[in-house]
C-alpha positions as CSV (number, residue, x, y, z in Angstrom):
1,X,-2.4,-4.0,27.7
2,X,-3.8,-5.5,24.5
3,X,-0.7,-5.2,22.7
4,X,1.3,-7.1,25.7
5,X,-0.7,-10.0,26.0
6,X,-0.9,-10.5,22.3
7,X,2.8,-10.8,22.6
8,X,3.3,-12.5,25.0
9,X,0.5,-15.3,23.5
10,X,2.9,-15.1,20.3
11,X,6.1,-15.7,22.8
12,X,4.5,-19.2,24.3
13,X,3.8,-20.5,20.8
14,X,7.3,-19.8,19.4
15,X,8.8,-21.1,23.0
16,X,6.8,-24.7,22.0
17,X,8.2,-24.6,18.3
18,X,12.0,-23.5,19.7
19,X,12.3,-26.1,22.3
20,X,11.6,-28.7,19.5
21,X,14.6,-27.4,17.6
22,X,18.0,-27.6,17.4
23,X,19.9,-24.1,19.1
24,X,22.7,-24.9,16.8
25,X,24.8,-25.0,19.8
26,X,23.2,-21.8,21.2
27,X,21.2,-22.4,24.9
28,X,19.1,-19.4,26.1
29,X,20.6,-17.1,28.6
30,X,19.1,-15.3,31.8
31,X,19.5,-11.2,31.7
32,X,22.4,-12.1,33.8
33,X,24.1,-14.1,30.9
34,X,24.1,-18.0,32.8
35,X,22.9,-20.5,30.5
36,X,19.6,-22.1,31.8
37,X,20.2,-25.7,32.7
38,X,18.0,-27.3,29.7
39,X,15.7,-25.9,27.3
40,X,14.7,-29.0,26.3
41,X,13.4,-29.8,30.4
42,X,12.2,-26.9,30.8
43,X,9.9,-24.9,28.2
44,X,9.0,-22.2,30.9
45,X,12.8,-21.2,30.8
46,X,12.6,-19.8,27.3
47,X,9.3,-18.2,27.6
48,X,10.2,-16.4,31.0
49,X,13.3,-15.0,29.3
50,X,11.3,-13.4,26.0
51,X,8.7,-12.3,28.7
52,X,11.4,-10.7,31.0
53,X,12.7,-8.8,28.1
54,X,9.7,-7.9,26.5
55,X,9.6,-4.6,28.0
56,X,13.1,-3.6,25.8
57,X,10.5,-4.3,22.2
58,X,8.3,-1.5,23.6
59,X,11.1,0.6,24.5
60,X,12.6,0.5,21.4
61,X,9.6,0.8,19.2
62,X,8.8,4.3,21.0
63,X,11.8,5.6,20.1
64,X,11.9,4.4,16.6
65,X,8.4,5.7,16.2
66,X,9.3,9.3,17.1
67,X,11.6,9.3,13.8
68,X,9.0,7.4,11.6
69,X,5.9,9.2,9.4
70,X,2.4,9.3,11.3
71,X,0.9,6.3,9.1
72,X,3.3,3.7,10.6
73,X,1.7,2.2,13.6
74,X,3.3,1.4,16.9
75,X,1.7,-1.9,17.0
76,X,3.6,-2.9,13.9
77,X,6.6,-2.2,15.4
78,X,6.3,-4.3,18.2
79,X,4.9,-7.0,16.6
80,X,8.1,-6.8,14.1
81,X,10.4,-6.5,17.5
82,X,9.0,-9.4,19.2
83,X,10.2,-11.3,16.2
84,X,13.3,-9.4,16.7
85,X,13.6,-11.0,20.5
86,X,12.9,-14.4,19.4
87,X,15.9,-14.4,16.9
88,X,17.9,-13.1,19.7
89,X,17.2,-16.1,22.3
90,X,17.3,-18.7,19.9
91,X,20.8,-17.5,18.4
92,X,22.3,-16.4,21.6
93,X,25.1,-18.1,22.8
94,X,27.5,-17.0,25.7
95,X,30.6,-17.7,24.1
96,X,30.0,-14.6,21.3
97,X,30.3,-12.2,24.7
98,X,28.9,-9.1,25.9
99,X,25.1,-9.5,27.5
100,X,22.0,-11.1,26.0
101,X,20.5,-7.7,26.6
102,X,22.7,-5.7,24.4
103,X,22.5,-8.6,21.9
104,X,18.9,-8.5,22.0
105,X,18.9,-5.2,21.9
106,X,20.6,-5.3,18.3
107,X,18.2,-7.6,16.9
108,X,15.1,-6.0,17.8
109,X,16.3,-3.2,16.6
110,X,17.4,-4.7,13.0
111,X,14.6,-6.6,12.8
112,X,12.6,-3.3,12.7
113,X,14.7,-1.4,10.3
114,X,14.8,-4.4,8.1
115,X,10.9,-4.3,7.8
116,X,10.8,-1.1,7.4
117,X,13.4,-1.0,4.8
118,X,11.2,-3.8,2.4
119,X,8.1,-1.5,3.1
120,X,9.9,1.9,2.3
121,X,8.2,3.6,-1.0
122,X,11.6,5.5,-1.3
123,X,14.7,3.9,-2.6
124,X,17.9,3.6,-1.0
125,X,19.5,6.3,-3.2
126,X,16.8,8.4,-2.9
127,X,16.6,8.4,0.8
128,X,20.4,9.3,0.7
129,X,19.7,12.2,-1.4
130,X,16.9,13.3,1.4
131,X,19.2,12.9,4.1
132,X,21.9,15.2,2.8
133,X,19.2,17.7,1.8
134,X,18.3,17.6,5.5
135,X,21.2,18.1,7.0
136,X,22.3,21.2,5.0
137,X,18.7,22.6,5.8
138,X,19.3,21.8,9.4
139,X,23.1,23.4,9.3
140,X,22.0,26.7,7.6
141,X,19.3,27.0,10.1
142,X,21.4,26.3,12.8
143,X,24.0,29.0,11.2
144,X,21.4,31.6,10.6
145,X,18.9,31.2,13.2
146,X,16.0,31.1,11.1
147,X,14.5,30.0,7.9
148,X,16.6,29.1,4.6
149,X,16.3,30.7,1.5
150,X,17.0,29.0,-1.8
151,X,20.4,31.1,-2.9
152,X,21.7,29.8,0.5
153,X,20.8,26.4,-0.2
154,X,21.8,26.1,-3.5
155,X,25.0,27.2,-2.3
156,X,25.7,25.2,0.0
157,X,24.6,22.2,-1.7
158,X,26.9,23.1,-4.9
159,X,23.3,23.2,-6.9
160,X,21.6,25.2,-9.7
161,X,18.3,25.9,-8.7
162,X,16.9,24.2,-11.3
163,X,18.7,21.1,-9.8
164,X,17.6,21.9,-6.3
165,X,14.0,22.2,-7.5
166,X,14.4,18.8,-9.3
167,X,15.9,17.0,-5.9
168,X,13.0,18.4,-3.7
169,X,11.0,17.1,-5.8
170,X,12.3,13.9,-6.1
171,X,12.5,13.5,-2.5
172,X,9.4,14.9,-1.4
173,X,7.5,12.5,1.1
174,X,4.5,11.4,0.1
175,X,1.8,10.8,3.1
176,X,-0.7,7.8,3.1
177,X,-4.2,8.4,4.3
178,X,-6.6,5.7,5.2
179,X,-10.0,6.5,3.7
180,X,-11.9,4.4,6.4
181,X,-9.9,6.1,9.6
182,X,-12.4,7.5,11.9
183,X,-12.8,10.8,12.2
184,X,-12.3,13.0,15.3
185,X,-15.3,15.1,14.2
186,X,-18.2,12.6,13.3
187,X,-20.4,15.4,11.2
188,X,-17.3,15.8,9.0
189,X,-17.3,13.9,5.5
190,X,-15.5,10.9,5.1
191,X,-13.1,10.5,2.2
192,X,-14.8,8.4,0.0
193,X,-17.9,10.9,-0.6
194,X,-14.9,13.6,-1.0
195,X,-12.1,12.3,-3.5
196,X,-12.9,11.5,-6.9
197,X,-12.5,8.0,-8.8
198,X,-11.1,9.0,-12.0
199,X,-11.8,5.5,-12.9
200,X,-15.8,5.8,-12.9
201,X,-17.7,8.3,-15.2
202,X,-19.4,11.4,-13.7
203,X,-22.8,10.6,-12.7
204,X,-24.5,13.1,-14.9
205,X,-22.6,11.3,-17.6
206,X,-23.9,7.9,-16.7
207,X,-27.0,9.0,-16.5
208,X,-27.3,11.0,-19.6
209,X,-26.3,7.6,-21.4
210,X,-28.7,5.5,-19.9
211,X,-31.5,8.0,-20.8
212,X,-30.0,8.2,-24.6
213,X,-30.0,4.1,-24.6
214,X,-33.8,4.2,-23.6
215,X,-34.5,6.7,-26.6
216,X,-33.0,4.3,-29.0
217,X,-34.4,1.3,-27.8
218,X,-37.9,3.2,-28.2
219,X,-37.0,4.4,-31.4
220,X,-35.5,0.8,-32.9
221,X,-39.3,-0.9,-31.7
222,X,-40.5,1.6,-34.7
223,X,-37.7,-0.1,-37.1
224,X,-39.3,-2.2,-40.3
225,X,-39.3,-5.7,-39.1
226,X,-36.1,-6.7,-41.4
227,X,-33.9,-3.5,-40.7
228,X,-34.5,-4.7,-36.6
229,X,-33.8,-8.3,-37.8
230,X,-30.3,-7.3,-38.9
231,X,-29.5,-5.1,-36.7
232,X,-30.0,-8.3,-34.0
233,X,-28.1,-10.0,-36.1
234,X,-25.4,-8.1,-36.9
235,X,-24.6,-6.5,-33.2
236,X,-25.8,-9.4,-30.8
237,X,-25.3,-12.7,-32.5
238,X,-22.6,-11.5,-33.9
239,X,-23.1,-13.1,-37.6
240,X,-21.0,-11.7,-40.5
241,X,-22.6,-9.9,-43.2
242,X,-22.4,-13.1,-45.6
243,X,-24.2,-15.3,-43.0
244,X,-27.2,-12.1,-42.9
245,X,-27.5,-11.9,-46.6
246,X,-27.9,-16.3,-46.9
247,X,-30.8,-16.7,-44.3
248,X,-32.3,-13.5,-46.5
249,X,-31.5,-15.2,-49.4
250,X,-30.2,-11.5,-50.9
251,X,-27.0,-10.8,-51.6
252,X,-24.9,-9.0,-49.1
253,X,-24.3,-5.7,-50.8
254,X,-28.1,-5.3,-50.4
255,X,-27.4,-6.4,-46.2
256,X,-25.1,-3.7,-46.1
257,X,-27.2,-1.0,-47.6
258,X,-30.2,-2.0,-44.8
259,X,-27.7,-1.6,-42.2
260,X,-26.0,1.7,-43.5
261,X,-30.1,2.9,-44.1
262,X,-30.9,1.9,-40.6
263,X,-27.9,3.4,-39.1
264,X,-28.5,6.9,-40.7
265,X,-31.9,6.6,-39.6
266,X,-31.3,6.2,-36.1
267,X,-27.9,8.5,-35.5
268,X,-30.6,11.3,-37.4
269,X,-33.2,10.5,-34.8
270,X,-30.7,10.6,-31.7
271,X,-29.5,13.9,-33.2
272,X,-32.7,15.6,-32.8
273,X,-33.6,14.5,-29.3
274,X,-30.4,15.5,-27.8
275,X,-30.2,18.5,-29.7
């Protein structure tokens, strides 16, 4: 499988770097628990232990994965429990007791909830706070032997509803969807046509502008040749009204009543086309 010889590639190159390093007094261990006679000697002798073990990342990633939301893949999981493995032979050492397996077991196993943990949306409080909900859900439908209204749960959970209705909501999972997952049905519509950017304009509205700047830019090539002048000035070079009225040589209270005239001019113009 794909996923088992990416791993075990990943095994041999962190077998190289490990045998280079100090164990710390640690030495890897066979599934039987005998130290190998030299890591050092032998660089095999770690990889074949990580590769004979290999087997326990995939087992524990299933079952993990049966717990976890639909967007997590597998893959990740084993990727994150390989690392898991290689903790466990490099910091395995017979005299802690017990089985490498077991130990090995442990680590793949935090590694994964560790990673998960970091990539969890949901605080640790309010995952708490879900948990609890769940089991008195699970317990009044166990009790009753069917579905759970809200005076029951309330009750049980020592709520108001108005408190209830605030902790579902609080808790509610939210569910990632990946707008460039391929769909099963290849005539249906993929996201991207289907969910709205609120970021970008409607098109009609983009395109109603962009026909309203042509109509001005038609309308301003009609403009005296001085009212145009200032207008360039004023809005593109960004000059101050001082700086217009000196290369005019008028004074800038006479500026300012070109560009209020021109203005009015145009905004009465714009009102009648898009009337």
């Amino acid at each position: 499988m794909a996923w088992h010889g990416h791993c075990l590639e990943l095994l041999r190159i962190q077998a190289m770097i490990n045998i280079s390093e100090p164990m710390s007094g640690s030495c890897p261990v066979a599934h039987s628990g005998s130290p190998l006679p030299s890591a050092e000697s032998d660089s095999s002798s770690f990889e074949r232990i990580l590769e004979e073990h290999l087997p326990r990342v995939r087992a524990i990633a299933d079952r993990m994965k049966r717990r976890l939301p639909q967007n997590i893949e597998v893959d990740e999981l084993y990727s994150i429990g390989v690392t898991g493995l290689i903790a466990a032979a490099r910091n395995y050492s017979t005299s802690r007791g017990g089985s490498f397996a077991s130990y090995a077991s442990t680590r793949i196993r935090g590694a994964i909830l560790d990673e998960l943990r970091r990539n969890d949306w949901m605080s640790r409080g309010r995952r708490s706070k879900a948990k609890r909900l769940d089991l008195a859900i699970n317990k009044l439908e166990q009790k009753r032997g069917g579905a759970v209204c809200e005076e029951d749960l309330c009750a049980e959970m020592k709520m108001t509803a108005e408190e209830l209705a605030e902790l579902q909501d609080e808790v509610r999972e939210l569910k990632f969807v990946s707008f460039d997952e391929d769909e099963l049905d290849p005539e249906s519509q993929s996201l991207h046509e289907i969910v709205p950017d609120d970021s970008c304009p409607p098109a009609f509205q983009v395109l109603e502008r962009k026909e309203a700047l042509a109509l001005l830019a038609e309308r301003m090539t009609y403009l005296p040749d001085i009212q145009k002048r200032v207008l360039a000035m004023y809005y593109y070079e960004n000059m101050k009204i001082a700086e217009i009225a000196a290369c005019f040589g008028v004074t800038e209270s006479r500026i300012c009543q070109i560009h209020t005239q021109t203005l009015r001019v145009l905004r009465a113009y714009m009102k009648t086309v898009l009337a």
